[in-house]
MMTF fields as JSON, N, C-alpha, C and O atoms, coordinates in Angstrom:
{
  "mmtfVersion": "1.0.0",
  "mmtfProducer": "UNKNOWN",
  "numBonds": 347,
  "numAtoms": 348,
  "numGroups": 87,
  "numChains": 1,
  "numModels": 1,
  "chainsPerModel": [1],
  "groupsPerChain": [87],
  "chainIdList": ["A"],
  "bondAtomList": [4, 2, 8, 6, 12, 10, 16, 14, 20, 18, 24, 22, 28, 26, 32, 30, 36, 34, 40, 38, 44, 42, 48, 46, 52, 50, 56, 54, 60, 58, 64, 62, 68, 66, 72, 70, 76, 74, 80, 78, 84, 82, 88, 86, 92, 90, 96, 94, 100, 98, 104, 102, 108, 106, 112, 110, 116, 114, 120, 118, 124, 122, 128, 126, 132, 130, 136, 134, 140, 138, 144, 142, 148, 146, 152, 150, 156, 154, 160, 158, 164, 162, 168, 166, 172, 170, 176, 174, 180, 178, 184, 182, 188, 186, 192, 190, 196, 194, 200, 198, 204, 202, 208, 206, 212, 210, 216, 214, 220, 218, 224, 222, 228, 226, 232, 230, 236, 234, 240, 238, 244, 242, 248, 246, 252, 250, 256, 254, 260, 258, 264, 262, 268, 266, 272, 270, 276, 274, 280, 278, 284, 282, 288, 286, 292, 290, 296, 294, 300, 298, 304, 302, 308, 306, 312, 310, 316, 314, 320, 318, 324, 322, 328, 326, 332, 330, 336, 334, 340, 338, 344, 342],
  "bondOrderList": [1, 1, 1, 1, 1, 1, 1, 1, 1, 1, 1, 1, 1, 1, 1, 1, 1, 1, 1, 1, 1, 1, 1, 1, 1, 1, 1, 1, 1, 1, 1, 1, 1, 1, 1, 1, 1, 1, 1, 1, 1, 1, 1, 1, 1, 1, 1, 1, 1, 1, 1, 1, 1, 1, 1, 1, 1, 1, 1, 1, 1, 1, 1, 1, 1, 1, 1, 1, 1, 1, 1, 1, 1, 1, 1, 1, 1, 1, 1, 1, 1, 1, 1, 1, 1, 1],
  "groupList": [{"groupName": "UNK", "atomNameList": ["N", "CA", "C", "O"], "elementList": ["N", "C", "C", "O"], "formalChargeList": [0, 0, 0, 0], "bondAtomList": [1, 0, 2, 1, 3, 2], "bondOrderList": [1, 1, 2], "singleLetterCode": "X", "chemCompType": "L-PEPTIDE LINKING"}],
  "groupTypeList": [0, 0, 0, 0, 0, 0, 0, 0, 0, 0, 0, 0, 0, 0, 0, 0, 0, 0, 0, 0, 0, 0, 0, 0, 0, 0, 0, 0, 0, 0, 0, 0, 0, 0, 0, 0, 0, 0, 0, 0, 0, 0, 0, 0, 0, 0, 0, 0, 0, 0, 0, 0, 0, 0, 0, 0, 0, 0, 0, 0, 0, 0, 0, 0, 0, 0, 0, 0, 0, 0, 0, 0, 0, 0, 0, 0, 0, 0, 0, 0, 0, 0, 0, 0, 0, 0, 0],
  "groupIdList": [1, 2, 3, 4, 5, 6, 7, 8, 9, 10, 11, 12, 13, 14, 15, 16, 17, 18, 19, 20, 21, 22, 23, 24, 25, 26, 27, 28, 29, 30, 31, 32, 33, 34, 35, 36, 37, 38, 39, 40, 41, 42, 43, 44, 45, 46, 47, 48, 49, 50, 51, 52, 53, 54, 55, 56, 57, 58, 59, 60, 61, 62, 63, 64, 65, 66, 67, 68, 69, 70, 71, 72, 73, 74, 75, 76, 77, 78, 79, 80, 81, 82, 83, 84, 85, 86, 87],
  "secStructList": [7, 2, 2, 2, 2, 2, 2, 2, 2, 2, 6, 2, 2, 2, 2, 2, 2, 2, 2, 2, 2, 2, 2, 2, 2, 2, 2, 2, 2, 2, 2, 2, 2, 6, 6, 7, 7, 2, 2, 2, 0, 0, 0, 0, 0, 2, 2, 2, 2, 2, 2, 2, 2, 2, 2, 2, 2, 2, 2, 2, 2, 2, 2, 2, 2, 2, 2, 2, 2, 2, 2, 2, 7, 5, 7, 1, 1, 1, 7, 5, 1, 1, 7, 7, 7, 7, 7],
  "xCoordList": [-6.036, -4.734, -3.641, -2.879, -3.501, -2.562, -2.928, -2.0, -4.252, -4.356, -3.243, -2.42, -3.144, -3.006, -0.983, -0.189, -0.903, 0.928, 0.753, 1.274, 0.18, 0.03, 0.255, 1.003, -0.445, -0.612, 0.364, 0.85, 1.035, 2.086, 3.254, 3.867, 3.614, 4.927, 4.834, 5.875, 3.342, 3.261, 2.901, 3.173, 2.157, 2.568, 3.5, 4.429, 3.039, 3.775, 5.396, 6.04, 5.913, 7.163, 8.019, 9.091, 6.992, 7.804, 7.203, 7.833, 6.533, 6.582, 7.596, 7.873, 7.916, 9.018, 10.013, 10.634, 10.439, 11.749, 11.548, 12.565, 10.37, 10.325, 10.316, 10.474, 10.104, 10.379, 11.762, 12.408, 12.471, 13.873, 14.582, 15.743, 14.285, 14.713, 14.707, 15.444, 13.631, 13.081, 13.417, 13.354, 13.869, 14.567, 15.746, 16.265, 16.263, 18.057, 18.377, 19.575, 17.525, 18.112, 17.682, 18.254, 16.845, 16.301, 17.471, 17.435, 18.375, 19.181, 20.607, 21.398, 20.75, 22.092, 21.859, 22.825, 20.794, 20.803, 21.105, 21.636, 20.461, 20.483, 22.026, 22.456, 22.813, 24.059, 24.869, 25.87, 24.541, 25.276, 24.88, 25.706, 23.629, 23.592, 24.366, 24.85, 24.335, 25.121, 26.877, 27.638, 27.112, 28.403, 29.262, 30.452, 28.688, 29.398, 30.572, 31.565, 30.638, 31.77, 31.976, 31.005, 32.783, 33.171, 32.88, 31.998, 33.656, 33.552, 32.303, 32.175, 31.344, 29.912, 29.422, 29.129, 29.428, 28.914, 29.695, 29.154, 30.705, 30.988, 31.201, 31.832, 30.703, 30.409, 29.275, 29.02, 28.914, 27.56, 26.636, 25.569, 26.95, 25.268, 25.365, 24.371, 26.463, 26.324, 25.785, 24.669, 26.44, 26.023, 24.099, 23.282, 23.734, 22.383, 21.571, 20.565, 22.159, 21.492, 21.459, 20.604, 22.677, 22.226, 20.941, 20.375, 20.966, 20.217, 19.06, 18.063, 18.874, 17.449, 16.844, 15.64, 17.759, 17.141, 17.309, 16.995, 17.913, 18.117, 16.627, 16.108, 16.002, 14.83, 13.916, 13.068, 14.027, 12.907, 12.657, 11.484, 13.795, 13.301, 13.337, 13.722, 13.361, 13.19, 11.593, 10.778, 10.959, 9.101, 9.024, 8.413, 9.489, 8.373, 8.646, 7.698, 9.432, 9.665, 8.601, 7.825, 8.868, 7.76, 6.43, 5.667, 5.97, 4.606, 4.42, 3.444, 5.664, 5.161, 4.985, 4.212, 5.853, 5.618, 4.859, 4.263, 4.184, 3.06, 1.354, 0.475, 1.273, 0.981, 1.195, 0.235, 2.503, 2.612, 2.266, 1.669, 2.724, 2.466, 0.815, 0.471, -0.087, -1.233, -1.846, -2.878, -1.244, -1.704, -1.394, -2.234, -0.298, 0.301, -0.268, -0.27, -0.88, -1.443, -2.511, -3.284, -2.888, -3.782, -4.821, -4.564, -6.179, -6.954, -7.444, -6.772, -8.579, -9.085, -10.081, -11.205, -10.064, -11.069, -10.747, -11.416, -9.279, -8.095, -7.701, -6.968, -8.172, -7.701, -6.527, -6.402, -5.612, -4.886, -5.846, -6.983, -5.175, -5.695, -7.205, -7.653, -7.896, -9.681, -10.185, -9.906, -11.102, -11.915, -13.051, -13.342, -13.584, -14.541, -16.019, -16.256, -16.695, -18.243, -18.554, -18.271, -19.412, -19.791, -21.099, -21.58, -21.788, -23.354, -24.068, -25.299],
  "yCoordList": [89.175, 89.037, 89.449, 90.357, 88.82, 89.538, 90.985, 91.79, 91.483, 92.852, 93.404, 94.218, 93.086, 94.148, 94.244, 95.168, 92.75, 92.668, 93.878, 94.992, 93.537, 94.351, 95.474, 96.124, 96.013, 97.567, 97.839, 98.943, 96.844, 97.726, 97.75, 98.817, 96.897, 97.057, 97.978, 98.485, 98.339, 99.193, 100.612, 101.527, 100.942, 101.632, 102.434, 103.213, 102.061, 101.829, 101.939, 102.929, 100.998, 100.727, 102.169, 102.684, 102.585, 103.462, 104.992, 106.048, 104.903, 106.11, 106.398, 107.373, 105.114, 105.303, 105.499, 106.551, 104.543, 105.673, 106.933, 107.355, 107.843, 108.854, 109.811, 111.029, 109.088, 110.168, 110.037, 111.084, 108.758, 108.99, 109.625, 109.948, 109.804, 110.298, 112.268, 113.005, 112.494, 113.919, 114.539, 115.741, 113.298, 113.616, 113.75, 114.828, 113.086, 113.231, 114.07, 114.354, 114.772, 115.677, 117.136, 118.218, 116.943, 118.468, 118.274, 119.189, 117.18, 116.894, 117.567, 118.332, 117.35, 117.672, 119.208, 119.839, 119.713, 120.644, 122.119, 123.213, 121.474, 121.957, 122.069, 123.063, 120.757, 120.771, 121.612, 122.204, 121.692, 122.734, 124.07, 124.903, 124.544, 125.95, 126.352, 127.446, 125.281, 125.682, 125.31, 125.255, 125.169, 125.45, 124.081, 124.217, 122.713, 121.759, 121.647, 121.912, 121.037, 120.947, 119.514, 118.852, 118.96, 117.74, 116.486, 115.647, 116.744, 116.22, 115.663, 114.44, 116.431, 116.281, 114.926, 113.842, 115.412, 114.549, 112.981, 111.879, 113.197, 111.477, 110.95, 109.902, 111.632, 110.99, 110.854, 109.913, 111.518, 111.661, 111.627, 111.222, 112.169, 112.27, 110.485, 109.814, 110.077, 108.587, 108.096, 107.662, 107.921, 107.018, 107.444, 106.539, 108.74, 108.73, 108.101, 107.401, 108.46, 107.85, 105.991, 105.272, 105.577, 104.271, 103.725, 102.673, 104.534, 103.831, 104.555, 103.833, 105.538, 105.751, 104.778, 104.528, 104.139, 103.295, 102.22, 101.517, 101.561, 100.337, 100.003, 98.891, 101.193, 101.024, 100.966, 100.075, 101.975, 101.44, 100.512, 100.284, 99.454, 97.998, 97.81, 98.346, 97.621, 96.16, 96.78, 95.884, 98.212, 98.233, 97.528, 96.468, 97.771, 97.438, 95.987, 95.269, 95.496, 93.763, 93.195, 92.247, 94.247, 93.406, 93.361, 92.434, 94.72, 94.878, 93.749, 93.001, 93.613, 92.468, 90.971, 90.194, 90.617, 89.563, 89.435, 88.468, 90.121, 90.176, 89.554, 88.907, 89.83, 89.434, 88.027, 87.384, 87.519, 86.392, 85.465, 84.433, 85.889, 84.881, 85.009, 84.207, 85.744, 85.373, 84.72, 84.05, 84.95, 84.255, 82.64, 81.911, 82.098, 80.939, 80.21, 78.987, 81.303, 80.133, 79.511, 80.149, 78.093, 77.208, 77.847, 78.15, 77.918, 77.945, 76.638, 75.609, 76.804, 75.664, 75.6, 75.697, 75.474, 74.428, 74.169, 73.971, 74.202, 73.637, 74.269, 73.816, 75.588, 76.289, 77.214, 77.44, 77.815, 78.788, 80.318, 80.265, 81.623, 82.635, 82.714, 81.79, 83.862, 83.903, 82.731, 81.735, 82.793, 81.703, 81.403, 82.473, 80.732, 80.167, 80.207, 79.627, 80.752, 80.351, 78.985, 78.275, 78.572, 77.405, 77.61, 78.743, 76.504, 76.537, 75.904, 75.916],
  "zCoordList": [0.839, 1.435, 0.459, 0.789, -0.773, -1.532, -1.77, -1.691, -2.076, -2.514, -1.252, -1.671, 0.089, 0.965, 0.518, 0.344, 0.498, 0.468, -1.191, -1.139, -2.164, -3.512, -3.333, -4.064, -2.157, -1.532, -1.162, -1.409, -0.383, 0.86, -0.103, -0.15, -0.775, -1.753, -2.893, -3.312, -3.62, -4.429, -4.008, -4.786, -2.532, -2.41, -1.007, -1.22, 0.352, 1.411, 1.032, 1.379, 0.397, 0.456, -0.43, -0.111, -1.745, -2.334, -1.181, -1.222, -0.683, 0.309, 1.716, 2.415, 1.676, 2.903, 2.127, 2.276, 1.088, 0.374, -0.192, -0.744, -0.256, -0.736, 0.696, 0.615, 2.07, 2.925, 3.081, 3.119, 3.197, 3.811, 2.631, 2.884, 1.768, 0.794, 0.524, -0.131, 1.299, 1.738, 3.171, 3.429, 4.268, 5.195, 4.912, 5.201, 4.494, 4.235, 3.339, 3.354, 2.259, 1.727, 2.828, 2.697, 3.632, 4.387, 5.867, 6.689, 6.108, 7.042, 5.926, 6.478, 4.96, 4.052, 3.597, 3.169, 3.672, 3.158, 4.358, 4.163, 5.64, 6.557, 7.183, 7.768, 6.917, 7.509, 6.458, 6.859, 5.284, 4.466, 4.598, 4.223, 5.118, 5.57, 7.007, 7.3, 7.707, 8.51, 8.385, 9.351, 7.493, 7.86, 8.093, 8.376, 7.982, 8.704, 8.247, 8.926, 6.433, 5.734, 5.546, 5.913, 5.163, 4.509, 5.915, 6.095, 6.416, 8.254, 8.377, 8.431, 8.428, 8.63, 7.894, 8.398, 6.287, 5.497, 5.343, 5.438, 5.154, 5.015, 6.683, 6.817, 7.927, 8.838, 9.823, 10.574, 9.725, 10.132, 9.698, 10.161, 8.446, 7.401, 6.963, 6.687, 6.979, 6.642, 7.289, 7.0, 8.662, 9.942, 9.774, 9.601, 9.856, 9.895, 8.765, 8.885, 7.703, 6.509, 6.528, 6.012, 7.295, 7.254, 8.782, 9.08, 9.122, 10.706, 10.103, 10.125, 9.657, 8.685, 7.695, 7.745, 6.664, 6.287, 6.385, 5.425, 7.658, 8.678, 9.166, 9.07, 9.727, 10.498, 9.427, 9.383, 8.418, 7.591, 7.154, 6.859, 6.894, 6.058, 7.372, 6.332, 8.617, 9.558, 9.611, 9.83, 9.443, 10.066, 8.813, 8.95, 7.461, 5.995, 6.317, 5.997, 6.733, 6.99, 7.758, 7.635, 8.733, 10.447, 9.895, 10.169, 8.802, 8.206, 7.318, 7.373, 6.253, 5.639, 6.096, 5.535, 7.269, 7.941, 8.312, 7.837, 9.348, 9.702, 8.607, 9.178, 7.495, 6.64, 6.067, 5.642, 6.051, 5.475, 6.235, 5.926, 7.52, 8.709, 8.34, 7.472, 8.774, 9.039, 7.739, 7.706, 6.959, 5.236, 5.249, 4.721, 5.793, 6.178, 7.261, 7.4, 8.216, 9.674, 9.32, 8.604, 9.7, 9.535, 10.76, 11.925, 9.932, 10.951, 11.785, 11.855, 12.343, 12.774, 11.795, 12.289, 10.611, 9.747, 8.532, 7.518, 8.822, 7.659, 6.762, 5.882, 6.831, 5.507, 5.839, 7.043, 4.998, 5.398, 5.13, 4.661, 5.51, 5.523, 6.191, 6.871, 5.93, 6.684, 6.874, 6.206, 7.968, 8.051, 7.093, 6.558, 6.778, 6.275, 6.988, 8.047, 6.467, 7.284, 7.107, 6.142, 8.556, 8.316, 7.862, 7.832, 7.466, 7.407, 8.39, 8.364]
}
């Protein structure tokens, strides 16, 4: 259970900032070949850049919740996380 949270923050988490990070420069680079101009960037390229990485922390959130919660729920044979075999 921790390896997986270990995983998703070491690596999951730095891959979504390395795409929004690779989208927004191929969105800025694109609006500067075409022509937008100042206009563009401090309004639009903002507004997108924040609802880009708005959504990304609420999935890396829901992913990591998802996790804690099931790490936290009591099973039925008292333990938290996996079940236990019986004998």
């Amino acid at each position: 259970m921790k390896t997986r949270l270990l995983f998703k923050f070491l690596v999951i988490l730095p891959l979504f900032v390395f795409i929004d990070y690779l989208f927004m420069a191929i969105l800025g680079c694109t609006g500067c070949l075409m022509g937008f101009g100042e206009n563009f960037t401090c309004n639009v390229y903002c507004y997108i850049g924040k609802i880009i990485l708005c959504l990304s922390g609420v999935f890396f959130i829901y992913l990591i919740f998802r996790d804690i919660k099931k790490y936290h729920q009591k099973t039925q044979y008292g333990t938290t996380g996996e079940k236990q075999e019986s004998l």
